[in-house]
Phi, psi and omega in degrees: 000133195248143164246108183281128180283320189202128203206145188180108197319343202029051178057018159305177201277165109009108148091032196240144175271167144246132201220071177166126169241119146241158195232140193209114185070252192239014183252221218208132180232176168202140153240176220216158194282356180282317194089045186233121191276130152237168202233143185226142172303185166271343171288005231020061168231124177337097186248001186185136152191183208193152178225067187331140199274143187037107172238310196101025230281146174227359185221162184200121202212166183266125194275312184227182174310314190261357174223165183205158197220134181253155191209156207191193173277359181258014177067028152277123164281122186240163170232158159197154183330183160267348159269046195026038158255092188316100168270004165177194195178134148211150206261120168320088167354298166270017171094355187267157208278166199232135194265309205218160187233172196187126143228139176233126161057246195252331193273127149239144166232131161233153164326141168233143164325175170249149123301350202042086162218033163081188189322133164094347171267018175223117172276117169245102173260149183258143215220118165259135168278034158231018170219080182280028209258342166206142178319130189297332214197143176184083197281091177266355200249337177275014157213149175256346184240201180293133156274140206235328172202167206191132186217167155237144185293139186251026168210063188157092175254353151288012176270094181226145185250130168248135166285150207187140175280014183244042150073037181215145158237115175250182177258146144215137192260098194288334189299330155308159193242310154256132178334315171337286218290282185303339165290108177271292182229171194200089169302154191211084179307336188055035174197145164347109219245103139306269148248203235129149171152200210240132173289299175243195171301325192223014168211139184235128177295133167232143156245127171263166181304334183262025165065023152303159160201126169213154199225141208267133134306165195219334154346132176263138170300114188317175207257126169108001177246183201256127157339131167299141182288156182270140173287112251239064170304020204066185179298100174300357171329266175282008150289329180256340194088022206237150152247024181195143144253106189300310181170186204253146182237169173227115167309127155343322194239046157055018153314074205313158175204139157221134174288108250202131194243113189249086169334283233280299164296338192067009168241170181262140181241127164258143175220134155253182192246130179280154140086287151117341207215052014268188198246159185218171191282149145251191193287133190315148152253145207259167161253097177268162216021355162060258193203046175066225163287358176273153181255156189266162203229331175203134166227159181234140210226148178227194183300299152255041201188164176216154168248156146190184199222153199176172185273022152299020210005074145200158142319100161252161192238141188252132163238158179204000000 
């Protein structure tokens, strides 16, 4: 039976979401529609925290053990400490607001919003943060719309995967230089994309915003047969019992789970997903009451625990 242990507002305003979980050294960080980044203990209790000026903040991810780097509408990359002491940044060339983040090692990558001016106006730029002064990689011609998600392959980190509300998920061998060149493969959910990444070494997962899932090969097709077809579940909606799906999770001991949100009951659901071969749901574990009538917005797993976050603008803490 999982039990919330613990919960706290960390002293945000009044009416602030929190929509984002990393985890950096022994705390914990979130950020909130206030643009205020904070860092917390595992009691939730507040221990640092920093508000970058207009930053917008919308993504927010762990770059190393000890830092973790937020990005935003004002198309700044920021990096800071385990103490929210900002130690470097680097700038979306035109200015533009960065939707999704990616880190590996030294390479960060992010995503850009769309403006809609057409062709060339969404960007997935590559960043070594130990030369910031201009992006390494600027993959412009393969999405038209907002990056919605940025993965790495989890043995192959020249592989990165993207996501786009305009219904494509590509590949890329960041290690090319022209796009041409660097677009390997390109999935085609044939709906907006929510989240994405790579389920094993050779298959990569989509949920799309209307709560499709379907999970791709990733294999190249012998030469004279027809490509594997993608494993196609449908709307996880009345498979899970849920009405949002939050995102795809990984357990410590690399166990996939997705985490799945029911407005009416008010509860978080863990489902995991099994087997692989074919691969299927196993039995949910519930959260009773979540975060009420709010959605939860982001979670996070631990050993024996879950954090987790929403637009009640609070944390709660979970045990099982």
């Amino acid at each position: 039976m999982v039990k919330q242990i613990g919960a706290s507002d960390l002293s945000t305003p009044p009416d602030t979401y929190l929509f984002a979980l990393a985890r950096v050294g022994n705390c914990l960080a979130t950020i909130g529609s206030d643009d205020v980044l904070r860092l917390f203990d595992p009691a939730l209790r507040t221990v640092a925290s920093a508000q970058p000026r207009n930053a917008g903040l919308s993504c927010l991810k762990a770059f190393s053990d000890h830092a973790l780097a937020t990005a935003g509408r004002d198309g700044i990359i920021r990096l800071f400490d385990s103490r929210a002491k900002q130690v470097a940044q680097m700038s979306e060339p035109q200015g533009r607001s960065i939707s999704a983040l990616a880190c590996h090692g030294h390479v960060i990558v992010a995503g850009t919003e769309s403006d809609k001016e057409g062709l060339g106006d969404v960007s997935v730029l590559l960043y070594d943060t130990r030369n910031q002064a201009t992006p390494l990689r600027n993959y412009a011609e393969s999405h038209t719309d907002t990056i919605t998600q940025l993965a790495f392959h989890p043995s192959q980190p020249n592989v990165l995967l993207s996501g786009s509300t305009d219904g494509l998920v590509s590949l890329f061998d960041v290690n090319q230089a022209e796009e041409e060149d660097a677009l390997q493969q390109v999935l085609n959910p044939r709906s907006a994309v929510h989240c994405a990444g790579f389920l094993t070494a050779d298959q990569a997962y989509v949920l799309t915003m209307d709560e499709q899932f379907l999970i791709h090969p990733l294999q190249e097709p012998v030469e004279g047969t027809e490509p594997a077809s993608a494993v196609d579940f449908g709307d996880l909606r009345p498979k899970l019992g849920c009405t949002y799906v939050v995102d795809m999770l990984r357990q410590p001991d690399g166990q996939p789970v997705v985490a799945c949100g029911q407005h009416e009951q008010q509860t978080l659901s863990l489902v995991p997903l099994l087997g692989a071969d074919p691969w299927n749901f196993g039995q949910a574990v519930q959260l009773p009451s979540a975060h009420g009538e709010e959605i939860v917005r982001d979670v996070l797993l631990a050993e024996d625990r879950a954090y987790s976050c929403g637009e009640d603008g609070h944390v709660r803490m979970w045990k099982w």
